[in-house]
C-alpha positions in Angstrom: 35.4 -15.0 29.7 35.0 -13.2 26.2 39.2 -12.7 25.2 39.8 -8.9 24.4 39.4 -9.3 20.3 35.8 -10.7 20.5 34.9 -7.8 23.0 36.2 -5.8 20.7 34.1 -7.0 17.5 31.0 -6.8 19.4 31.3 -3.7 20.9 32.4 -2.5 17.0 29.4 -4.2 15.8 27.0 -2.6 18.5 28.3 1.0 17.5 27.8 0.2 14.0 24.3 -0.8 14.7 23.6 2.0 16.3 25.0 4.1 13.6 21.9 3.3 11.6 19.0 1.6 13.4 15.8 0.1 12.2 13.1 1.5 12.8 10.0 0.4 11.3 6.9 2.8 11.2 3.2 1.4 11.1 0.1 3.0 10.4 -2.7 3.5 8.4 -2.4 7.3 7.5 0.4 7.9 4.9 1.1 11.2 5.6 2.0 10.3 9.4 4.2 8.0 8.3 5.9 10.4 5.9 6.3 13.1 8.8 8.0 10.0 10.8 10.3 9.3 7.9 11.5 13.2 7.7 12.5 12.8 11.5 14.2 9.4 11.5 15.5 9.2 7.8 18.9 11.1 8.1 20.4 8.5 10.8 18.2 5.8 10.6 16.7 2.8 8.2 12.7 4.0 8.1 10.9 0.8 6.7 7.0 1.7 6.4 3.4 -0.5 6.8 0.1 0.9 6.0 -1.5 -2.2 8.2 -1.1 -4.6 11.7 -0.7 -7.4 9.0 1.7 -5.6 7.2 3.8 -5.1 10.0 4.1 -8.9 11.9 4.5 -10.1 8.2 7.9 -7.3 8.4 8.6 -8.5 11.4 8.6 -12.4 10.9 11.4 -11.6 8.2 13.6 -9.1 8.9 13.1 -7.7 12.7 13.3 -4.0 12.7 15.6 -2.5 15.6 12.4 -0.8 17.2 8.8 0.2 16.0 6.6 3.3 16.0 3.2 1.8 16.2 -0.4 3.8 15.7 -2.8 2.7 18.2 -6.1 3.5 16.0 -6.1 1.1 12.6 -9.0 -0.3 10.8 -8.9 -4.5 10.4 -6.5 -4.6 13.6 -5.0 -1.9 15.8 -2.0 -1.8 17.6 -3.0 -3.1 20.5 -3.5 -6.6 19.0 -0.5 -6.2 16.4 1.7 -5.4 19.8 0.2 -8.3 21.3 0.7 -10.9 18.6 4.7 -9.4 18.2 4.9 -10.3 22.0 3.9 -13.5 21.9 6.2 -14.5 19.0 9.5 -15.9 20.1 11.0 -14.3 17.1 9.5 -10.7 17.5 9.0 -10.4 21.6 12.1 -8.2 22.3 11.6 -6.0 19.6 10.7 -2.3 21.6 7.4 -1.2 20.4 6.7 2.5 20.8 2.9 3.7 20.7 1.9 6.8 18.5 -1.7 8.0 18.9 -3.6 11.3 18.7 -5.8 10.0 21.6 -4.8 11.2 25.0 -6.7 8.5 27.0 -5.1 7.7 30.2 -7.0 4.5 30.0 -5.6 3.9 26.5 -2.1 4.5 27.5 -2.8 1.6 30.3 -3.9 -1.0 27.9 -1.0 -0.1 25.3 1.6 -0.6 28.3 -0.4 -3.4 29.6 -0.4 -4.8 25.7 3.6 -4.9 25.6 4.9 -1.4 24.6 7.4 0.3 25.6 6.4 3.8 25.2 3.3 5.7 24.8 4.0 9.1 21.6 1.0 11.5 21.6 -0.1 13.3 17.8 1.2 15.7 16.6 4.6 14.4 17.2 6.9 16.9 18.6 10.4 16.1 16.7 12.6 16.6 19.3 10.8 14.6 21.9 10.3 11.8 19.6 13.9 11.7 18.5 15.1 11.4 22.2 12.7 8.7 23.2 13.8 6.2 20.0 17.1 7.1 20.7 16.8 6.1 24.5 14.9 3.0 23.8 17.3 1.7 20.7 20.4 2.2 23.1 18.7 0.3 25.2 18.1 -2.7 23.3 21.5 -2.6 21.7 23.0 -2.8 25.4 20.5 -6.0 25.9 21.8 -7.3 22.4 25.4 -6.7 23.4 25.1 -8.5 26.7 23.2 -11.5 25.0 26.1 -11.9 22.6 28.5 -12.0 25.4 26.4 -14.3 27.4 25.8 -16.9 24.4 28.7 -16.2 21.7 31.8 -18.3 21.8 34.7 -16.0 22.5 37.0 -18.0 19.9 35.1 -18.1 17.2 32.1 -15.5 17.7 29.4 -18.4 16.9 26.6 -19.4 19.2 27.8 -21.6 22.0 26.4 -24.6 23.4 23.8 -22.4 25.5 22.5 -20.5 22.8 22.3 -23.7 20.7 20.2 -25.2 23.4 18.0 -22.3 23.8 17.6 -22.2 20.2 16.7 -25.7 19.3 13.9 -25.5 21.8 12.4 -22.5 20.3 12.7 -24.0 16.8 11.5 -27.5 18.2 8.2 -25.5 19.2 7.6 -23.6 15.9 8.0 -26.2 13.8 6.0 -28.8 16.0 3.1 -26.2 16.2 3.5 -26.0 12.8 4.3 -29.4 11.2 7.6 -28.7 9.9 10.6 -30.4 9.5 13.6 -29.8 11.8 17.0 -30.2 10.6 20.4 -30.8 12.6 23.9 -30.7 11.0 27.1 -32.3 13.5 29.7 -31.8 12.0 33.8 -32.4 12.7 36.5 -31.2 11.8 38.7 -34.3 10.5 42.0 -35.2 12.2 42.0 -32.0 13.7 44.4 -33.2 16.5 46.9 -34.4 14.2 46.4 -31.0 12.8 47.4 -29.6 16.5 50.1 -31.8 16.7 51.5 -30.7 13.7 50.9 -26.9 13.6 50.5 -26.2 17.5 46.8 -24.8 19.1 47.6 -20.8 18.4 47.0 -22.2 14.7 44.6 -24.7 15.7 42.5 -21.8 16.9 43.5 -20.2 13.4 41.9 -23.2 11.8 38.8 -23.3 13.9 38.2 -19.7 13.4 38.3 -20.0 9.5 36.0 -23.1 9.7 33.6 -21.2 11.8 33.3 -18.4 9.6 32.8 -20.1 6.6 29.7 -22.3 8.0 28.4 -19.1 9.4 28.8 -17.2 5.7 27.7 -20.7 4.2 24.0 -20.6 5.8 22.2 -18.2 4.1 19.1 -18.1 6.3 18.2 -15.9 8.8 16.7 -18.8 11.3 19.5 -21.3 10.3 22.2 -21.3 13.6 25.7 -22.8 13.3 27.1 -22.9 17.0 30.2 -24.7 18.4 29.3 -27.4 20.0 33.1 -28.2 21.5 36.4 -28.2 20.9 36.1 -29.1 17.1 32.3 -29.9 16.4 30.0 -27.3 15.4 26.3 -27.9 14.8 23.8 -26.4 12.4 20.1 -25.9 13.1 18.3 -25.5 10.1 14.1 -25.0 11.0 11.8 -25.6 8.4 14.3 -28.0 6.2 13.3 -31.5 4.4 16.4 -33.7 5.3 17.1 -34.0 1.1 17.7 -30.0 1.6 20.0 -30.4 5.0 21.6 -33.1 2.5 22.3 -30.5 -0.5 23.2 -27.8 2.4 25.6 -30.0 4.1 27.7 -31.1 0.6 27.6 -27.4 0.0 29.6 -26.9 3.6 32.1 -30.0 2.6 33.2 -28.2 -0.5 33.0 -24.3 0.9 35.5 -25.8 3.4 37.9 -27.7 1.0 37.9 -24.0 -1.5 39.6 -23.1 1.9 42.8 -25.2 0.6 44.0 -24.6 4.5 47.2 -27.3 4.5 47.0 -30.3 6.5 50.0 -32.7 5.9 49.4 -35.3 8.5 45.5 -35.8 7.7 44.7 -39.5 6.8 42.3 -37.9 4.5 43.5 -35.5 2.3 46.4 -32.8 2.1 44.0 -30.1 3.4 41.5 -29.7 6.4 38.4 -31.3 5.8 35.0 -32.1 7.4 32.5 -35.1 8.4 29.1 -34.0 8.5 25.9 -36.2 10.3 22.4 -34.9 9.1 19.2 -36.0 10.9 15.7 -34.6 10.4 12.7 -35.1 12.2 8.8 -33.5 12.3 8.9 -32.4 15.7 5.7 -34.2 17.7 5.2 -35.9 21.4 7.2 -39.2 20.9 10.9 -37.3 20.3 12.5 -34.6 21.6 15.3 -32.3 20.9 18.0 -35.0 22.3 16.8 -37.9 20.1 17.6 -35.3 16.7 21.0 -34.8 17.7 21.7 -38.1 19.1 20.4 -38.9 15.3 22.4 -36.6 13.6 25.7 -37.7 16.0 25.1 -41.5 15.2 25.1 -40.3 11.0 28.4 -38.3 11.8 29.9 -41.5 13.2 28.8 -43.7 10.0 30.3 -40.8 7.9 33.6 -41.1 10.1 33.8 -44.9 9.4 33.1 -44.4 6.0 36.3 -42.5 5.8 35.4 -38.7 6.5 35.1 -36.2 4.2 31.7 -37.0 3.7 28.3 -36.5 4.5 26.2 -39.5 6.8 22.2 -39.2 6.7 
C-alpha cells in the first residue's frame, strides 16, 4: 500500500495538473483554432497544429493532456490522425475530442468508432465545450492518478518493478520495429547494509530516497525510466541509446550521486554513499529478449562489483 506522504504527492501533483491542462488544438482553419484558444487560454496550456502530421509529430514529443481534433483536413483528416495516435503505445490514452461543422450521424459513428472520445459540432458553443474538456481531462487525471498508485513505488515515487516490466516491453517493441538500440542501466547502491547497520533503516530509506531522486532528475529524457528494482537496485531503461551513450550516461549518474557527499563511514569504498553501475545494450530482434538485456546488464554490475564498486561495468 502507497504510505500517506506518497498519496499525498500524487494527489498534489494531480491537482496541480489539473490547474493547467494541455490541451492541444488541430486543424486546418486558423481562425477556429484562435476561437478555441480564447476559450481554453485563461486555465489551460493551448498548443496549436495547422495539420494531422503536425499533430502525431506533437504528440510523439510532448503528449498533450487532451486534444480538440477537426474531422475535415486536407492531406489527412482526423479520422486517420485519431487512428494512428491510437495505435501508438505512446499516444493511445491521450482523450481525443472531435470538432466538425458536419452534423452526420454517420460521421459521428466512424469518429467514435476511430478512437475519440467525444464528438463537438461548429460553431462551438463556449460553455458546452468548456464542460466537456473539463469532464474528459478529470477523467484522465483520475486514470493517471490510479496508474501512479498501481505502478509507483510508495518509498521513493519511482516506477516499480511492474511498471518497469511493462515498460521494457513496449520499448523492446519500438525499438525492434525500428532497429534501435536498447539500453539497460542496474545499478547498486554500494555497502548499503553496512550503511543500515550503521545509521538504522528510517535513514536508510532517507538514503534511498535521495538516490532515487537524483537518478530520476539525472535522466533527462522523456522515454528514459529509472524504476526500483528492489531493496537497493534501481534500473534505468534508456530506448533508442548506443551502449557508448548508456556508458557516458551512467559515469554522469556515479558522479551526480558522489556531489551528494551523503556520509558513509563504514563503506569499504569511500567515506560517502556510492554506486556500481552494469550497462548492457542490445538491437532488439528474434534471438533475445527483454530477460537476456538485463541478465547482461546484471552480469556487468557484478564485474563492476569485483572490480571494487564505484564504477561502471559494460
Amino acid at each position: 500500500m502507497p504510505n500517506k506522504k506518497s498519496l499525498a504527492s500524487l494527489i498534489d501533483n494531480l491537482e496541480f495538473l489539473a490547474h493547467r491542462p494541455r490541451i492541444l488544438v488541430v486543424d486546418d482553419q486558423v481562425i477556429n483554432i484562435q476561437a478555441l484558444y480564447q476559450i481554453f487560454a485563461k486555465d489551460h496550456e493551448v498548443f496549436m497544429a495547422t495539420s494531422g502530421q503536425n499533430a502525431l509529430d506533437f504528440c510523439k514529443k510532448t503528449p498533450p493532456d487532451l486534444i480538440l481534433l477537426d474531422v475535415m483536413m486536407p492531406d489527412m483528416d482526423g479520422l486517420e490522425v485519431c487512428a494512428r495516435l491510437k495505435q501508438d503505445e505512446y499516444t493511445a490514452d491521450i482523450p481525443v475530442l472531435f470538432v466538425t461543422a458536419q452534423n452526420d450521424a454517420n460521421q459521428e459513428s466512424r469518429a467514435l468508432m476511430a478512437g475519440g472520445m467525444d464528438f463537438i459540432s461548429k460553431p462551438v458553443n463556449p460553455d458546452v465545450v468548456r464542460a466537456r474538456v473539463r469532464t474528459h481531462i478529470t477523467l484522465k487525471l483520475q486514470r493517471d492518478l490510479l496508474k501512479k498508485l498501481v505502478f509507483t513505488d510508495p518509498l521513493t515515487g519511482l516506477a516499480n518493478r511492474r511498471s518497469f516490466d511493462q515498460a521494457i516491453a513496449k520499448e523492446w517493441r519500438h525499438c525492434q520495429r525500428n532497429s534501435k538500440s536498447l539500453a539497460v542501466l542496474m545499478i547498486d547502491i554500494d555497502c548499503f547494509k553496512q550503511y543500515n547497520d550503521t545509521y538504522g533503516h528510517q535513514q536508510g530509506d532517507t538514503c534511498l530516497t535521495v538516490v532515487a531522486n537524483c537518478l530520476q532528475t539525472s535522466l533527462g529524457r522523456p522515454h528514459d525510466v529509472v524504476a526500483r528494482y528492489g531493496g537497493e537496485e534501481f534500473i534505468c531503461l534508456m530506448p533508442e541509446c548506443e551502449l557508448a551513450g548508456a556508458i557516458t550516461k551512467a559515469n554522469a549518474l556515479l558522479r551526480s550521486i558522489t556531489d551528494q557527499t551523503i556520509p558513509h563511514s563504514t563503506s569499504r569504498v569511500s567515506d560517502i554513499v556510492t554506486l556500481s553501475i552494469g550497462v548492457a545494450a542490445v538491437i532488439p530482434n528474434e534471438q533475445h529478449n527483454t530477460a537476456d538485456l538485463i541478465a547482461k546488464a546484471d552480469q556487468k554490475l557484478y564485474e563492476a562489483k569485483q572490480a571494487g564498486r564505484n564504477r561502471v561495468g559494460a
